[in-house]
N, C-alpha and C positions, 0 to 999 in steps of 0.2 A: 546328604547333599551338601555340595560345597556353597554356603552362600553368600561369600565374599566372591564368587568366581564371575571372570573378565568376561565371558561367555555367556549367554543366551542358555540357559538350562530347560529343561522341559518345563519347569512350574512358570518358566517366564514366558513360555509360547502357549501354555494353559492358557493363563491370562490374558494373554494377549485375543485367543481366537477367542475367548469369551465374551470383553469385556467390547471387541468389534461389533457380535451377534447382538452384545443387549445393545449398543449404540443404536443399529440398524433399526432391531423392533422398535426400540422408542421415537426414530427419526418416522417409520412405517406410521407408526400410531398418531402422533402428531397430525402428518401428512390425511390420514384417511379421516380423522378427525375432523378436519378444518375443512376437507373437499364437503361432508358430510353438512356442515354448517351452512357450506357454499349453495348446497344443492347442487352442485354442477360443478364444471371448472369454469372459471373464471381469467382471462388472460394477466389483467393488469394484479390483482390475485397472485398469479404463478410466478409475474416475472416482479412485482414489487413486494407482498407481502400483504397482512393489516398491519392495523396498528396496535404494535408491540408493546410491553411494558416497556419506561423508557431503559430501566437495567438490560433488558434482553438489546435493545437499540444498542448500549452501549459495548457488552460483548459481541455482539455480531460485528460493528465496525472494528472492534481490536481483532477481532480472529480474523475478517477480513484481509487486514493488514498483513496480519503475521502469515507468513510459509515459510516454504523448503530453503527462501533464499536466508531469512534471517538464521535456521537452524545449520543453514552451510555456511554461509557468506556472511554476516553478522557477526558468528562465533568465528570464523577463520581471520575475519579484518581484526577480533579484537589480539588473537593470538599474533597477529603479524604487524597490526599498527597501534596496538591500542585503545584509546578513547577517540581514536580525532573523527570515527562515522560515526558517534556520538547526535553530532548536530541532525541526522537524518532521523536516529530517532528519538528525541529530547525535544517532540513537537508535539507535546498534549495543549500549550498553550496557543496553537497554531489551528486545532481542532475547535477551538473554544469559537473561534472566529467565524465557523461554519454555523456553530447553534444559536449565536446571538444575533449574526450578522445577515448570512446567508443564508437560513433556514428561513425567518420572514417574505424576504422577496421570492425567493421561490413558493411559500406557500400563497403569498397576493397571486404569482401568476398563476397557480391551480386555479384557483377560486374565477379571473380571470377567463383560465382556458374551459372549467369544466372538467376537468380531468388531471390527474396525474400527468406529471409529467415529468420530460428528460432533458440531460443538458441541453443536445440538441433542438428541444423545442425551444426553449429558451432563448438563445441565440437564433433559431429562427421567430419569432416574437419579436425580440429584442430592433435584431439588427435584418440580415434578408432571409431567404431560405435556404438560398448557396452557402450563406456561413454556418448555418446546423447544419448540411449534408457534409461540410468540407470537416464538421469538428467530428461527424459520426463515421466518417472514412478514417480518418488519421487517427481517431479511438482506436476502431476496430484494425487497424493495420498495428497500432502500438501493443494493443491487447495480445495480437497472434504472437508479434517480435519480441515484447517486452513483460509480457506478464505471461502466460501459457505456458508457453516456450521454456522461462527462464525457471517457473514454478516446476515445471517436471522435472527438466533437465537436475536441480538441484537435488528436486527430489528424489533422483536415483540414485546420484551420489547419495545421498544420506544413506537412506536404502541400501548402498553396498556397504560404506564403512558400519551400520549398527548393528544389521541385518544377515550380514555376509551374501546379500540378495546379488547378482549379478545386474549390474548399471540398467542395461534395457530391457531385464524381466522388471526390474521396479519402476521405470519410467514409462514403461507403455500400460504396465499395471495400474500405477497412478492414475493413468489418464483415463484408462478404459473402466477402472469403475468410481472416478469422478464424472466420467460422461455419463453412467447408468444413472448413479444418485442425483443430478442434476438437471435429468431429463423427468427422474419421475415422481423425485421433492422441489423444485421449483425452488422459489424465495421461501416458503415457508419451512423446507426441509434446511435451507442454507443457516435459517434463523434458529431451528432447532439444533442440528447438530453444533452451531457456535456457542450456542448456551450449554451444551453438556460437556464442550471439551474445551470451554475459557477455564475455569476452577481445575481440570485436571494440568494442564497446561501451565498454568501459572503454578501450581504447587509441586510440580515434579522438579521445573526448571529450579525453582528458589530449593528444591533437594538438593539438585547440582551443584548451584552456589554454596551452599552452607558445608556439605559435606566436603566439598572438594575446597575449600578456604578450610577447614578441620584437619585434614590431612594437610594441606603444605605446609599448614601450621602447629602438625604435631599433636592435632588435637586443639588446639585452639582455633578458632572463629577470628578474634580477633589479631593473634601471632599469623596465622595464616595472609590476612587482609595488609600487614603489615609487610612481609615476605613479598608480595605479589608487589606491591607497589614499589618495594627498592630493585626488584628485580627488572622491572617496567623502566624502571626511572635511567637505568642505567643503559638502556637498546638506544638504538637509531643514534651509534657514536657520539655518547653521552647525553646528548639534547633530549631522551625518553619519549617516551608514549603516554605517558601521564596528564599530560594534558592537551587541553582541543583546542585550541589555539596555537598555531607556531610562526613565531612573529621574526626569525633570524631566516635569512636570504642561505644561508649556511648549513642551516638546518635540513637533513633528508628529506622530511616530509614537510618541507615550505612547498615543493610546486604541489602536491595532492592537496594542501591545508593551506593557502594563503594568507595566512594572520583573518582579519575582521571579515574577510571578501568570503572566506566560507560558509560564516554564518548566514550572511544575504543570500548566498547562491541557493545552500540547502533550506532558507526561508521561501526560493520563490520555488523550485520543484516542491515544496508543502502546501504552499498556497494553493500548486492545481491541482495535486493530489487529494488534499483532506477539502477543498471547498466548493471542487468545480467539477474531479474526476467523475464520471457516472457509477465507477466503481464501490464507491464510497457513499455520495449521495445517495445512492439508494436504497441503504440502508433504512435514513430520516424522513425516506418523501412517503410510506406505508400507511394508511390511514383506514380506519373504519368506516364505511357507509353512513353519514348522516353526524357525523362526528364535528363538533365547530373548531375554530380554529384554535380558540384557546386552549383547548386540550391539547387539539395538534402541536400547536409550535411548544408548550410547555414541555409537552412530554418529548420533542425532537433534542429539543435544548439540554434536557437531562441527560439524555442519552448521551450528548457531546462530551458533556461536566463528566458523565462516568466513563469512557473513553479516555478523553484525558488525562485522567489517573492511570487507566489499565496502560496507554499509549507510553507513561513515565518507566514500566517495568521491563521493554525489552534490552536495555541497556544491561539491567543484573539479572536476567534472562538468559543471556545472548553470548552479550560480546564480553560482559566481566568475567565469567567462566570459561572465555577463550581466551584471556591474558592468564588465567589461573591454569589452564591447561598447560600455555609454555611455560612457566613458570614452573611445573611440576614434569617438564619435560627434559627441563635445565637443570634440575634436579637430580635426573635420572630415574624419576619414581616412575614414571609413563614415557612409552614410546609414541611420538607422535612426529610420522614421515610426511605428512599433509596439512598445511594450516585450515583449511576445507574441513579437516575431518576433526577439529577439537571438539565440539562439541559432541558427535558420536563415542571420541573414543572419552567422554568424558563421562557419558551414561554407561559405557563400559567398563570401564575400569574406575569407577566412584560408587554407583547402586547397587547395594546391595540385588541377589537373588528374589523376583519376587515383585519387588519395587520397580524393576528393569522394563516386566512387562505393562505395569500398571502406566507407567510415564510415557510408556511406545502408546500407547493408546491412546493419549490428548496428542501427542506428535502425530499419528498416523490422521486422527481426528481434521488437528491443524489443516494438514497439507491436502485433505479433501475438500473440509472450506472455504480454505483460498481459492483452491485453483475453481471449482462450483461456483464460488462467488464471481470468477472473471466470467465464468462459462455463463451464469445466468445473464450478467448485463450485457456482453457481445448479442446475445437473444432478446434481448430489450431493446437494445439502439435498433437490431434488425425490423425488429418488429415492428416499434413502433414507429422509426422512422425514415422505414423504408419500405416495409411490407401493406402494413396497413393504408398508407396514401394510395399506393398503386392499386392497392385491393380492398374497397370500401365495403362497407354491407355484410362482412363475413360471418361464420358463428363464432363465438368465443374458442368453442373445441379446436374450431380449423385456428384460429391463431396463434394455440397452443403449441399446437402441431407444429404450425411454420416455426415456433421459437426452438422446439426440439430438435426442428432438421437445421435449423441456422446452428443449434451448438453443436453438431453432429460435424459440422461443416468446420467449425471454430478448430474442435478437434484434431480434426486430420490435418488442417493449417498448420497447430503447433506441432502437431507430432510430428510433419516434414521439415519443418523450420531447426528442429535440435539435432543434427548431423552437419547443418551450417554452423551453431551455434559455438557446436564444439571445437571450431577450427578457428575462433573468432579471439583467442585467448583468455585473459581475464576476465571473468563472467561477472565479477559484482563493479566491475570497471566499465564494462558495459552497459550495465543496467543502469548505472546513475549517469553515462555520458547519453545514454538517450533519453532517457529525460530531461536533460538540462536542455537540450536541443528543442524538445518541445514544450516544455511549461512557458517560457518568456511569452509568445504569443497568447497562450491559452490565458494567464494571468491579466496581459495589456487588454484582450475580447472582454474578459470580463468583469475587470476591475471598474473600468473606464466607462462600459456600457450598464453599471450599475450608479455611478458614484458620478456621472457626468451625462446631465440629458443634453447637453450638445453635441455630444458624438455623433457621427451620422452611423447610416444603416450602412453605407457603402464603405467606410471608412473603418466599421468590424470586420465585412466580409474581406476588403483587401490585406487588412492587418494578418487574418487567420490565415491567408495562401499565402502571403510574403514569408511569415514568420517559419509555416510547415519548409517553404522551399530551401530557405536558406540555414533550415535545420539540416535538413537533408545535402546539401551540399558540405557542409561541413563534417557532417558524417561520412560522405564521400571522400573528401581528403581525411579524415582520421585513418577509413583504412589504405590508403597509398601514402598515408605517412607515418604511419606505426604512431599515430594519434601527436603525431609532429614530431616524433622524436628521429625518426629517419632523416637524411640528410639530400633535401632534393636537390638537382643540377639544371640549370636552364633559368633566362629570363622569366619566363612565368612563373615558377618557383620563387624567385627571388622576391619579383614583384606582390605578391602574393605572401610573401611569409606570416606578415600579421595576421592574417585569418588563417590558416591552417597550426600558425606554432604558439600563438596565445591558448596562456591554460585557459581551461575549459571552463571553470567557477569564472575566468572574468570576462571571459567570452561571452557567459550566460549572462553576467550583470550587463554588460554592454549593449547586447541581442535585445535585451527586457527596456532599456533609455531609450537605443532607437526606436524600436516600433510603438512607444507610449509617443515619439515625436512624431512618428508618420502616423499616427493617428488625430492628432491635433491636427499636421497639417493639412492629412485629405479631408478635413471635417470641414475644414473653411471652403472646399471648392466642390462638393458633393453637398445633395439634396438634406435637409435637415430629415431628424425623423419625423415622423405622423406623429399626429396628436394619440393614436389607439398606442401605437408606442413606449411615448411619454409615458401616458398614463398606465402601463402596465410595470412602469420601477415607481411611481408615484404612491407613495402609502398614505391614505386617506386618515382623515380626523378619527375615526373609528378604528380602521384599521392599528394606528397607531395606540387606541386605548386599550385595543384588545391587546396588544405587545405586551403594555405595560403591565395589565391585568395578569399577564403567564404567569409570570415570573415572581417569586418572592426570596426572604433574607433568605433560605439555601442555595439558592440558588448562586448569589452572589459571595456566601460561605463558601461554596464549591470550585466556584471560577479561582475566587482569591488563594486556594489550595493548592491547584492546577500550577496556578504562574507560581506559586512560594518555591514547590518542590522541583518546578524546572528551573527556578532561580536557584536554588541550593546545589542543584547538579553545577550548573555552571559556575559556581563560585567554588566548591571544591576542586572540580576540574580545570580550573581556565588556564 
């Protein structure tokens, strides 16, 4: 057996159906385990979880994170731009924010409500009930558009280039037995399999790294590291890729990278991503029966602190081993006709025989996680708020039920949404222009309605429809103007250019000023909130000693680790 060979050999597809089989019994075992504990099923159980060790907290939101986009789209941006999508993922500091800051207020309003809960409660608590239905519609529409959708779609890319699978046998396969697993492991199977396939996941990719910095370098690791970076330095007509800032007007990648305006931009899509998405929170919000708080928030908090760190590795994961891909392409050592596909052809033609199948298996792992993970919360916002108000009194079973037929539903959404997708052009340019579109509002709802009790109730709800609308319009001229680069004809066009041909990073800072101003202003001429209101972002004398009481010196060893090593990123890179 050849086994240095570019190819999938049988010992690598042994492995692979094997290493699938034992994933599944142990996600089964898990699962049957924890129903058994339950005595029954349990809704808030299936679609939240308990409460996890906080390490398990911490890999379940990294594997959350991570899919098909960063194993396509990640490695293809590093191969084509370098470091500058760095900033999107160089946010463990930004995670940190959610377990010190926002994990408390959320756990006051459990205690509060009585129950677990969702962003959408929240926001209806907060502010009125229109503005949690209006956040759990524009969830669930961005979930179909922007995560489902873009997780399969890449996923089958991937799937053709490593696999030689054919595009939509891998993409409908993705889906159809992430819809199985999702339906009948809940949170708890979500939580299992990210705990079995974070360790394999993280030690294949840093395989890829090392081996393939080895070979550009001759065998050297560090001649390699050296190679990659003069080769990097030298692209985008001298100005390079090397680093994440580009501050000359001159420079190719000044309109994608703006100088300092990037950092802010990809700061506030992290804000609603890592602090506010449901996606994410619900990883933190899992608790055990009878369990106080102190525990709770301690062990939420950890889980951030060990995220953070995991959140620092898709960088040399990812996107470093797709500069090293072209760089070994430039070479001539590797054919690579796709920036899409460096990372495939990078577990191709770098691992060994053997090793090939073992790493498709946290990859395959991965990209069931992820997409499981959107699948479970679209089943959660449904459920809880929207199924249950209308349908009070129910059993648990039945509202189990409803969350399986709501992802059943989610399903066939994205899997009609990926034949639009594909006509849509640049997919990882997609995905971060619709989030920039929608975090500005989500960020001003909740910053403001946390950090500011004179906001009114009225004054979140309009903020959250203004903000969607005029997301959405801009979206609309992106596509009739090839995202402004088209050349429109006509008065309206003319008059108009500033909102359709402003880059998109300062469109979003911009988007993010005004509606923090329209919400000052409509606070001054709309009803104040209720004192029940107030008092649910208000943390009480106790509340506050329980805080203090979580937390001790690791804790703050940790945090301070967190910021050192995304500060070290940024100061090699800048």
């Amino acid at each position: 057996m050849n086994w240095s060979s570019t190819e999938f050999v049988w010992l690598d597809w042994a492995i692979l159906v094997a290493g699938v089989l034992g994933v599944v019994w142990a996600v089964w075992r898990a699962v049957v385990k924890d129903k058994k504990a339950q005595e029954g099923e349990d809704s808030s159980a299936y679609l939240f979880g308990k409460g996890e060790p906080w390490y398990v907290i911490g890999m379940a939101i990294f594997a959350a994170n991570i899919g098909s986009e960063h194993l396509v789209g990640l490695a293809g941006t590093g191969a084509k731009s370098g470091v500058g999508m760095a900033h999107w993922e160089m946010q463990g500091w930004m995670i940190l924010i959610l377990g010190w800051l926002f994990v408390p207020f959320y756990q006051l309003l459990i205690n509060k409500m009585g129950k677990i809960i969702t962003m959408p409660d929240f926001l209806k608590f907060r502010y009125t009930k229109a503005t949690g239905s209006w956040l759990s519609i524009i969830t669930l529409v961005a979930y179909v558009l922007t995560k489902v959708s873009v997780t399969a779609f890449t996923g089958g890319i991937f799937f053709e280039y490593l696999l030689n699978i054919p595009f939509w046998y891998g993409a409908v396969g993705l889906i159809l037995i992430t819809c199985i697993f999702t339906v009948f492991g809940g949170m708890k199977g979500v939580m299992t399999l990210s705990a079995i396939q974070t360790p394999i996941l993280i030690i294949g990719s840093f395989l890829v790294l090392f081996l393939g910095l080895a070979t550009l370098g001759g065998g050297s690791i560090t001649e390699g590291w050296t190679s990659m970076m003069n080769y990097c330095e030298q692209l985008n007509n001298g100005h390079g890729t090397t680093h994440m800032f580009h501050w000359c007007k001159n420079d190719g990648m000044y309109q994608d990278y703006p100088g300092f305006v990037v950092f802010i931009g990809a700061s506030i899509i992290g804000f609603w991503y890592w602090c506010t998405d449901q996606h994410i929170v619900q990883r933190v919000l899992g608790q055990t029966p009878g369990e106080d708080n102190k525990a709770v928030i301690a062990r939420a908090r950890r889980g951030t602190i060990a995220a953070g760190f995991f959140k620092i590795l898709p960088c040399f994961m990812f996107l470093i081993p797709g500069m090293i891909c072209a760089a070994l392409a430039a070479k001539g050592d590797i054919v690579m006709d796709e920036t899409d596909a460096a990372f495939a052809i990078m577990v191709k033609n770098i691992l060994p025989a053997g090793i090939k199948g073992i790493v498709t298996i946290g990859f395959v792992c991965a990209l069931v996680a992820s997409l499981a993970a959107f699948f479970n919360s679209c089943a959660t916002l449904f459920t809880e708020d929207f199924y249950k108000p209308m349908k009070p009194g129910k059993t648990e079973e039945h509202y189990v039920f409803i969350g399986r037929v709501a992802t059943v539903v989610v399903v066939i959404l994205g899997f009609a949404w990926i034949p639009v997708m594909m006509s849509l052009g640049s997919l990882y340019d997609y995905l971060q222009g619709i989030q920039s579109l929608l975090a500005p509002a989500m960020c001003a709802v909740f910053a403001m309605g946390i950090f500011f009790k004179w906001i009114t109730p009225k004054a979140g709800e309009w903020t959250m429809i203004l903000g969607f609308l005029i997301g959405m319009v801009r979206l609309l001229t992106n596509v009739l103007t090839d995202t402004g680069h088209a050349t429109m004809d006509g008065a309206f066009w003319d008059c108009t250019a500033w909102f359709w041909q402003t880059n998109w990073l300062v469109f979003e800072c911009w988007l993010l000023v005004f509606l923090l101003v329209f919400m000052c202003v409509v606070s001054m001429f709309t009803p104040k909130p209720s004192a029940a209101q107030i008092d649910a972002i208000t943390l009480t004398a106790d509340f506050k000693k329980t805080i203090k009481e979580s937390y001790n010196v690791w804790d703050y060893v940790g945090t301070f680790g967190v910021i050192a090593l995304c500060g070290a990123f940024y100061w090699y890179f800048f």
